[in-house]
C-alpha positions in Angstrom: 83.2 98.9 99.9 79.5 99.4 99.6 77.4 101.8 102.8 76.6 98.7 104.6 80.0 97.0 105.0 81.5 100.3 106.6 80.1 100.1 110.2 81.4 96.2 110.2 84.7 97.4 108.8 84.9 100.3 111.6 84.5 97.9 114.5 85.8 94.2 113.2 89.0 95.7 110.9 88.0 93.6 108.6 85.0 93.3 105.9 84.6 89.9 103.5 85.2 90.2 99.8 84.3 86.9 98.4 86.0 83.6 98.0 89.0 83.4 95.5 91.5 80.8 94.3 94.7 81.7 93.0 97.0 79.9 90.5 97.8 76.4 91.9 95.0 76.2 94.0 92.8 72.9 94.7 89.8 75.3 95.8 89.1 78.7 96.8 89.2 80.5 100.0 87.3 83.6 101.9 89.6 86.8 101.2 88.8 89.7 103.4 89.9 93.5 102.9 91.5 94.8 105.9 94.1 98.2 106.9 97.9 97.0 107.0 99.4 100.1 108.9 102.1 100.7 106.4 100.1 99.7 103.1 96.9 101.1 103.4 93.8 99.1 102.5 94.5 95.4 101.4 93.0 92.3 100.9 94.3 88.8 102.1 92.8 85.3 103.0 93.2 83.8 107.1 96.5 81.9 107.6 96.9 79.2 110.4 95.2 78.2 113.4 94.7 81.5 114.1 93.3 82.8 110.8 94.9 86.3 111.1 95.3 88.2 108.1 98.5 89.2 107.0 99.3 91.8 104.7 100.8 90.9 101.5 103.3 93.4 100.7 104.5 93.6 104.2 105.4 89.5 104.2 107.6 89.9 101.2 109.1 92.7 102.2 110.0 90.7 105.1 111.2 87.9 103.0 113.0 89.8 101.1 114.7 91.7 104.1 115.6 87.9 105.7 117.4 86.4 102.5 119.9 89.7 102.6 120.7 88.6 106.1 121.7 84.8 105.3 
């Protein structure tokens, strides 16, 4: 994170990275580096409506923690 995208990261919570298309993909999409409270500093695109930015790790942990349960 370079000196100028600091202050932005301090009062959005999140700072663009670039755009990025993974494996799969018909384009690419804006990924954004953001604080997940239990991982530390991550970086993830906007899902839904909403575009909020989930943290990676956190939604397969979930995942994982839901198929034990069915």
């Amino acid at each position: 994170m370079n000196l100028l995208d600091r202050p932005r990261f301090r009062l959005v919570g999140a700072v663009y990275v670039g755009h990025r298309a993974r494996p799969g993909w018909s384009g690419s999409l804006p990924f954004y580096r953001f604080r997940c409270s239990a991982h530390g500093l991550v970086e993830d695109y906007p899902h839904g409506f909403e575009g909020r930015l989930e943290c990676p790790s956190y939604v397969e942990e979930w995942a994982r923690k839901r198929e034990r349960r069915v």
